[in-house]
N, C-alpha and C positions, 0 to 999 in steps of 0.2 A: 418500610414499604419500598417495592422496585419502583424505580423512577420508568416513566412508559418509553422511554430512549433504551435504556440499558433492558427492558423486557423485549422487543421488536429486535434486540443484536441476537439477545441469546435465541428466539427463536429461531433466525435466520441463520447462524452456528450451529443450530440443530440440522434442521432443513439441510445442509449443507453437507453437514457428517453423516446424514443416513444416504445420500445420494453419492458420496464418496465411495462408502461402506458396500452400496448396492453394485457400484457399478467394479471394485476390487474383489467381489465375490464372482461376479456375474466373468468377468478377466479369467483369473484364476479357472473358473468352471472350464471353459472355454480354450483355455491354456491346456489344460488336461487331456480334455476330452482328444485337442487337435493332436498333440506331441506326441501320448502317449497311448492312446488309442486307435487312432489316424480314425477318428469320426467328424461329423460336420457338426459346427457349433451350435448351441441349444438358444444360446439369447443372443444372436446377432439375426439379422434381415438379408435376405441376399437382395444385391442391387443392381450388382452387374453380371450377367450371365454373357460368356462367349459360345454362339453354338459351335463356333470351327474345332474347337478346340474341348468343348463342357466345358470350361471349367467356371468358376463361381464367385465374385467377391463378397464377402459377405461385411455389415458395419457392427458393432455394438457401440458401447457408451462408452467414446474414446478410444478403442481398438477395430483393428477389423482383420479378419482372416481368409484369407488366398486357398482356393480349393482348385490346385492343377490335378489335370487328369490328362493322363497317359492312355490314350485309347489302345496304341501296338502293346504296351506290357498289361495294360489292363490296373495299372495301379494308379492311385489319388494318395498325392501327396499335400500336409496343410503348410503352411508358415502365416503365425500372426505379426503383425507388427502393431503399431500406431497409425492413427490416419494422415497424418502430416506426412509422415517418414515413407519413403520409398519403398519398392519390397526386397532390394538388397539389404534393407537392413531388417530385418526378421528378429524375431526372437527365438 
């Protein structure tokens, strides 16, 4: 039989790997959509809005992406980074 120490880890190793998993999927999605699409991301919240400017910050779980807008050329451009990290450092 599990000892109820060793049952309480692995749960918490579960717990932990599906909130990994959610949140590398949810990256990834989000990676795509900005880079290669130039769309605005599906699982992040936008939190900072500029009106001088549109443009958009958006958070997710651990990343967060930059939505400038170009009012004279009419184009939006994304870069995601991390949230610690600055936005010169982009990915």
């Amino acid at each position: 039989m599990i000892k109820p120490g060793k049952k309480i880890k692995r749960i918490i190793t579960a717990v932990i790997a599906v909130i990994l998993l959610v949140s590398i999927s949810f990256f990834t999605t989000d990676l795509i959509r900005a880079k290669k699409y130039s769309l605005p991301p599906m699982f992040c919240i936008p939190v900072f809005y500029y009106p001088e400017s549109g443009s958009v910050d958006y958070y997710g779980l651990g990343y967060k992406v930059w939505e400038d807008t170009d009012p004279f050329d009419n184009v939006t451009h994304y870069y995601v980074g991390f949230w610690l990290l600055p936005k010169m450092f982009n990915i």
